[in-house]
C-alpha positions in Angstrom: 0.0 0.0 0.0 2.7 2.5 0.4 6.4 2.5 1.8 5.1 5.0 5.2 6.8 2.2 7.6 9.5 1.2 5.4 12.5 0.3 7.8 10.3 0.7 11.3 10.2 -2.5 13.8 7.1 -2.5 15.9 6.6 -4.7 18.5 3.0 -5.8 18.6 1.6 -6.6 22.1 -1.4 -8.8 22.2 -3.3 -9.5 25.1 -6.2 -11.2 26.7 -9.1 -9.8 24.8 -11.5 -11.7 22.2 -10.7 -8.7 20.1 -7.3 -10.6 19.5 -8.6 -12.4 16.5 -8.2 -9.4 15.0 -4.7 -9.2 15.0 -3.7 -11.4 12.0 -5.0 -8.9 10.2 -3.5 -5.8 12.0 -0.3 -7.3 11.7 -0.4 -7.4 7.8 -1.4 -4.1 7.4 1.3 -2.8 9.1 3.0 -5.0 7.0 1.7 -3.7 4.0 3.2 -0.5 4.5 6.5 -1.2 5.0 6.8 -2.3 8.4 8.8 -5.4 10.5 7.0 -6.3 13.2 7.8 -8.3 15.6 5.0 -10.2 18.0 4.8 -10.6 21.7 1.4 -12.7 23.5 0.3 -13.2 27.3 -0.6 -16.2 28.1 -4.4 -15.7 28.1 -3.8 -13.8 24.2 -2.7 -17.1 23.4 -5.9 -19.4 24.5 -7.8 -16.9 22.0 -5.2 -17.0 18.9 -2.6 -19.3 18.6 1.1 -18.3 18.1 1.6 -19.6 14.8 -1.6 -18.3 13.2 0.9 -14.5 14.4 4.1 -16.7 13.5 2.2 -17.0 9.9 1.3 -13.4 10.0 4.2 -11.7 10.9 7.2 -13.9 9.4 8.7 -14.2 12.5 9.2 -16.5 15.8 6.3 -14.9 18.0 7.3 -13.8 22.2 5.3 -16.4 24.1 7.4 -16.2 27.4 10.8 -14.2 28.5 13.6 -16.6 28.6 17.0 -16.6 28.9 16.7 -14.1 25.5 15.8 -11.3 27.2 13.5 -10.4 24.5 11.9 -7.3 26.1 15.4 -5.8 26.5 16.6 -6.6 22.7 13.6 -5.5 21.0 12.4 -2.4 23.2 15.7 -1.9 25.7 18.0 0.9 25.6 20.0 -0.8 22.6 21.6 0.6 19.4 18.9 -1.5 17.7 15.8 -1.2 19.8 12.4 -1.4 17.9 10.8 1.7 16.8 7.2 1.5 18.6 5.2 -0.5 21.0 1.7 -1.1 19.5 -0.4 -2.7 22.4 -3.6 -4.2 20.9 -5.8 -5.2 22.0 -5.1 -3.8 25.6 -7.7 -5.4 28.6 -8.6 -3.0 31.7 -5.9 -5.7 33.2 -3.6 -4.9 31.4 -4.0 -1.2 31.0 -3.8 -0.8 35.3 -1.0 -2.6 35.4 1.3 -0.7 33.0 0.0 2.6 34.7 1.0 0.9 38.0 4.6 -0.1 36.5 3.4 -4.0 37.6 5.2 -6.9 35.1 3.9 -9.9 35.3 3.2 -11.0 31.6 5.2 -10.4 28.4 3.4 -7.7 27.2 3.3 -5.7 30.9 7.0 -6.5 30.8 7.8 -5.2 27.3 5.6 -2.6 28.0 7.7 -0.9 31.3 11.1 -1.9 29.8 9.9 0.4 26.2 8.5 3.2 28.4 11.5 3.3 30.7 13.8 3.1 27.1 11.6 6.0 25.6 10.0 4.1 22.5 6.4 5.5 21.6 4.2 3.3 22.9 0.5 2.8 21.6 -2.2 1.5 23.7 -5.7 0.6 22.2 -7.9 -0.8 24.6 -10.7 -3.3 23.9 -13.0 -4.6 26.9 -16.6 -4.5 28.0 -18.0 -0.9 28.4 -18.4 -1.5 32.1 -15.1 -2.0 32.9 -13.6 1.5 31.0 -16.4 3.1 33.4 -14.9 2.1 36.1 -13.1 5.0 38.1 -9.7 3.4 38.5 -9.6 2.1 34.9 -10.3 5.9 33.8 -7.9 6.5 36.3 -4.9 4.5 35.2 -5.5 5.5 31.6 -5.6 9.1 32.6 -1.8 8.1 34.4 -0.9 6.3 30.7 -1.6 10.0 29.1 0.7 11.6 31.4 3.4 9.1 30.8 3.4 10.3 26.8 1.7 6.7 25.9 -0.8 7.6 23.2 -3.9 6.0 24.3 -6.9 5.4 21.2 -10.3 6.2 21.7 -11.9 2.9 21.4 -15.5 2.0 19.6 -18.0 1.8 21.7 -21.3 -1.1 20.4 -23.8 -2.6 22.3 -21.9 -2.1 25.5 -18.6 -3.5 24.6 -15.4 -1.1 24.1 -14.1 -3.2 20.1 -11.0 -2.1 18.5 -11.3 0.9 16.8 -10.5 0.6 13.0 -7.7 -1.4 11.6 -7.3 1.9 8.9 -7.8 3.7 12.7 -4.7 2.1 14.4 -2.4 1.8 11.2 -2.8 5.6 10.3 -1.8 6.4 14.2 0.9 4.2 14.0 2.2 6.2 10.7 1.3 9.5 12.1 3.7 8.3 15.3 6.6 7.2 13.0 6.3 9.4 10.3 7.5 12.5 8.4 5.7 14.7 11.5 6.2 18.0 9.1 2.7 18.9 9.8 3.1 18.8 13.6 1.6 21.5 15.8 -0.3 22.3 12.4 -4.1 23.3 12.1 -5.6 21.6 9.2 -9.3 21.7 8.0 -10.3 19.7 5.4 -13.3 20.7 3.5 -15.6 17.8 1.2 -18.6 16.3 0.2 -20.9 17.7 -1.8 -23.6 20.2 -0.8 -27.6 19.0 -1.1 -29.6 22.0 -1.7 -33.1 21.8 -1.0 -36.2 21.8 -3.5 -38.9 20.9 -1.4 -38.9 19.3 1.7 -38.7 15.7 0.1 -36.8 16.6 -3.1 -32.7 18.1 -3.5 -30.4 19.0 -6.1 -26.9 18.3 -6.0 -23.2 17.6 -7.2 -21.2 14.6 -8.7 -19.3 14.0 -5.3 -18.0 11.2 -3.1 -16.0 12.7 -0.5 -12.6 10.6 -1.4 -10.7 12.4 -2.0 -11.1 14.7 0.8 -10.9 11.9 3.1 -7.6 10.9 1.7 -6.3 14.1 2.2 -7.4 14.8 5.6 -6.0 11.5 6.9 -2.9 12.1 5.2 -2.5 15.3 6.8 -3.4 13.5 10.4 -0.5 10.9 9.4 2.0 13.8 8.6 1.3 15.1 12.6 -1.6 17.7 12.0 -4.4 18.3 14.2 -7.2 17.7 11.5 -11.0 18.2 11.2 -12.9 17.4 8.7 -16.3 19.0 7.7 -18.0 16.7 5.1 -21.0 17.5 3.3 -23.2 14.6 1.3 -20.3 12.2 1.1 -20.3 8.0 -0.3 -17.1 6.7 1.8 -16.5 5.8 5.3 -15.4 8.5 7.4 -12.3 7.9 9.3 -12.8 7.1 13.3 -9.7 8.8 13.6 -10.5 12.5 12.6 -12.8 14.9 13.9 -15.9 15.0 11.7 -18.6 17.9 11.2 -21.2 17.0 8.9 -23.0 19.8 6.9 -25.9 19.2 4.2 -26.6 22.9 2.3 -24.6 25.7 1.0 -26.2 27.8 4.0 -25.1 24.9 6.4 -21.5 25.3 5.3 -21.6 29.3 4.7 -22.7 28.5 8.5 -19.2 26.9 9.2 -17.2 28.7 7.5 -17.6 32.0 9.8 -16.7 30.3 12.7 -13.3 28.8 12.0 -10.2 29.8 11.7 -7.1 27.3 10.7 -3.4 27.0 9.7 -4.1 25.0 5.8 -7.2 24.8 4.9 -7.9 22.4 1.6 -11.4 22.8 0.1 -12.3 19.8 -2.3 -15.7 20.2 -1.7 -18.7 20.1 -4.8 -20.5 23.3 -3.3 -23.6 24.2 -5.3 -23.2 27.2 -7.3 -26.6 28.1 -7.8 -29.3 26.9 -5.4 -33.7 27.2 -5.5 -35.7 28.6 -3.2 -37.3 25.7 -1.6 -41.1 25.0 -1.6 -42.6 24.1 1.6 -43.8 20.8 1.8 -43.7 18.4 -1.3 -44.2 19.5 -5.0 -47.3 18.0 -6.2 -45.8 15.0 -8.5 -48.5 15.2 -11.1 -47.1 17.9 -12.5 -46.0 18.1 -16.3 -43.5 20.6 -16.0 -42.2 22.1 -13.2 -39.4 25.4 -13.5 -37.0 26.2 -11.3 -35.1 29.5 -10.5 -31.7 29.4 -9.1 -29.8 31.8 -7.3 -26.1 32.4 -7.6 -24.2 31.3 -4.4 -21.1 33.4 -3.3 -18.0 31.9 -3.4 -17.1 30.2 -0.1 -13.6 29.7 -0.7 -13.1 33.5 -0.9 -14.2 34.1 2.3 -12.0 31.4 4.5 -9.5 32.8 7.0 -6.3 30.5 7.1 -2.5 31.1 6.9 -2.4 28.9 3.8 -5.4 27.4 1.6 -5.5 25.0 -1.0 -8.5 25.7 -3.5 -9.7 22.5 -5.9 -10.8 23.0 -9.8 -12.9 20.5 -11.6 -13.7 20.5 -15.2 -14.5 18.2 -18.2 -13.1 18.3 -21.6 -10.5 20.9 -21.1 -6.8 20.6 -22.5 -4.1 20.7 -19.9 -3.0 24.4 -20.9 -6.7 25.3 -20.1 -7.0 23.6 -16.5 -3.6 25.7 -15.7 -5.1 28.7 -16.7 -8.5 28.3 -14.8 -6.4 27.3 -11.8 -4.6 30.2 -11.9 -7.5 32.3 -12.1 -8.9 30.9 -9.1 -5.6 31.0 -6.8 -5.5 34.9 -7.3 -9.4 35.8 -7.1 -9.4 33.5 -3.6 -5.8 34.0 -2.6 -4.9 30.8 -2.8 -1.5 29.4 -2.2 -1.8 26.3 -4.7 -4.7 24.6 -6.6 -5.2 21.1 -7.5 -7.0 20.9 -10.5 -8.4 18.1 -12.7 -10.6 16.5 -14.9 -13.7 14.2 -14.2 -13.3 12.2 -16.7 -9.7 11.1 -14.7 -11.2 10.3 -11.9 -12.7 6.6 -10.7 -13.5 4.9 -7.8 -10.1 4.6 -5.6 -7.5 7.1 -8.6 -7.2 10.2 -10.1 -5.3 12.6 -12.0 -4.4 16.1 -11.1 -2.1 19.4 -11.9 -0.9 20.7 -8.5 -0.6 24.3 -9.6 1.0 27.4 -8.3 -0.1 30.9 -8.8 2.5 32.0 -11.3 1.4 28.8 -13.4 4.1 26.1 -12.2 2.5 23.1 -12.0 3.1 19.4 -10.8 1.2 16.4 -12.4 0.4 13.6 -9.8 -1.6 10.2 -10.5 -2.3 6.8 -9.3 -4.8 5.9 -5.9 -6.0 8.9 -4.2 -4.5 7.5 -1.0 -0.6 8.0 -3.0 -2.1 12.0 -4.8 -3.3 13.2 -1.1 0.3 12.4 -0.3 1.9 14.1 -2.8 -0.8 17.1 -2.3 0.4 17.1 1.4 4.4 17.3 -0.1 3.7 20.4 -2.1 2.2 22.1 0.7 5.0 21.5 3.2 7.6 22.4 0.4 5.4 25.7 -0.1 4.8 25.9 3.6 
């Protein structure tokens, strides 16, 4: 999937949870990106999934017990070539308590104090039933995690049982842990969907959107170290756990938003209706023949943002290169924008794209392939602008 982990170790520490079936699967996603990761199981992790299915998954001899190895001192000790991260997951509330009480009494526990005492990042993602994260010493001991620098994930919360957020959740944590970090201590609002304005109170008009793109972007800006949220109108992707959504439906919904906020980057992808009717109240009678509407031009929203640095979006159809540059630049210096990603629809499909990354005096950069790889290079010509 991409080369974000490329050299990293991470230890994976699975414990006592039924959530630990999941971690064949976590394992080759971290994989996927580039990772080596190295597993570690307590003894109860071990009557839920069996070593070898984590042997199989991770290509390597899996932690059952310290020995005469010292395992938890060559992989997360304060050695030349110590691992890069401790990913705990799934974490139990026993587990949790007994790393915020320095107690180490199980592989993981022990890998866990020897990495924090080493300084390696560790990452903690709990998974138990909802009444045992209510209880006041549990909330306690995560609060005591916090403090310690262990990055604790919120966890998903259904039908009273605390599950493992994500795996796209936990992976893109792991990256933005590891990573580049040139977006840290940044304020990025990411701006997508389409807008739905009403004709009637059953009936809408709206844009060709899905929201992918913007997704893609804002998670690759929350991988680069930003603090991201993400406002996302009518939208036909999964929105990430991971960033801070707002969901708006109209162009008065979003003109709405857009007074209110204030950011570092701001990147509007977002189909925002142009033109919108005045809506009927109630339902247009459907035995109608004809029916008309008037539509009324909609100010430019983009034009009105406050940020230090904003990234405005052009979409066309059947337009040579030369043209696309030249509507690009038109739009960076009406809504003073610092670069302008611009493309065709006919280069989009599910999953890719095709876009000019262009800069207000006309310099442009051509990126393609999945929109998870363009957001990344998006996010690489706003740091090198930056």
């Amino acid at each position: 999937m991409s080369e974000k982990l490329r050299g990293r170790r991470i230890v994976l520490g699975i414990t006592g949870s039924i959530a630990a079936v999941e971690c064949v699967k976590l394992c080759r996603e971290l994989i996927r990106h580039g990772a080596e990761v190295h597993v570690v199981m307590s003894r109860d992790a071990q009557t839920i999934i069996h070593p070898w299915a984590m042997e199989f998954a991770s290509g390597k001899k899996v932690v059952a017990e310290i020995d005469g190895g010292v395992q938890h001192v060559s992989l997360c000790g304060d050695v030349p070539d110590k691992a890069d991260l401790l990913l705990i997951a799934p974490a139990t509330a026993n587990t949790i308590s007994k790393i915020a009480c320095g107690i180490d009494d199980t592989t993981v526990t022990t890998f866990a104090t020897t990495a924090i005492g080493s300084g390696i990042p560790v990452i903690v993602v709990p998974a138990m039933h909802g009444t045992m994260i209510a209880h006041k010493a549990v909330q306690e001991n995560i609060g005591k995690l916090r403090k310690m620098g262990v990055t604790v994930l919120q966890a998903e919360v259904e039908e009273s049982r605390l599950k493992m957020p994500s795996m796209d959740y936990i992976v893109s944590t792991v990256i933005a842990q590891l990573g580049k970090r040139d977006l840290k201590g940044r304020r990025v609002l990411v701006i997508a969907g389409a807008t739905m304005e009403p004709i009637d109170d059953v009936r809408a008009v709206t844009n060709k959107s899905s929201g992918e793109t913007g997704v893609e972007i804002a998670k690759a800006a929350y991988e680069r170290g930003a603090e991201v949220e993400l406002w996302m109108g009518r939208a036909e992707v999964t929105l990430p756990d991971q960033i801070k959504t707002v969901r708006y439906s109209s162009f008065k919904d979003l003109e709405k938003l857009v007074k209110t906020k204030r950011a570092d980057i701001v990147f509007f992808p977002a189909a925002v209706s142009d033109y919108s009717p005045r809506p009927v109240p109630g339902k247009i009678d459907s035995g109608h023949s004809k029916v008309e509407l008037i539509l009324k031009r909609n100010p430019k929203l983009i034009d009105k943002l406050r940020a230090k640095f904003k990234v405005g979006f052009k979409a066309q159809a059947k337009v040579t290169d030369e043209q696309l540059i030249k509507e690009a630049v038109a739009l960076a210096k009406r809504s003073k924008c610092n670069l302008v990603v611009a493309n065709r629809v006919e280069d989009v499909s599910r999953g890719k794209t095709t876009v000019l990354v262009v800069e207000s005096d006309g310099d442009f950069e051509k990126l393609e392939g999945t929109k998870y790889k363009v957001a990344d290079g998006i996010i690489d010509a706003v740091v090198r602008s930056i």
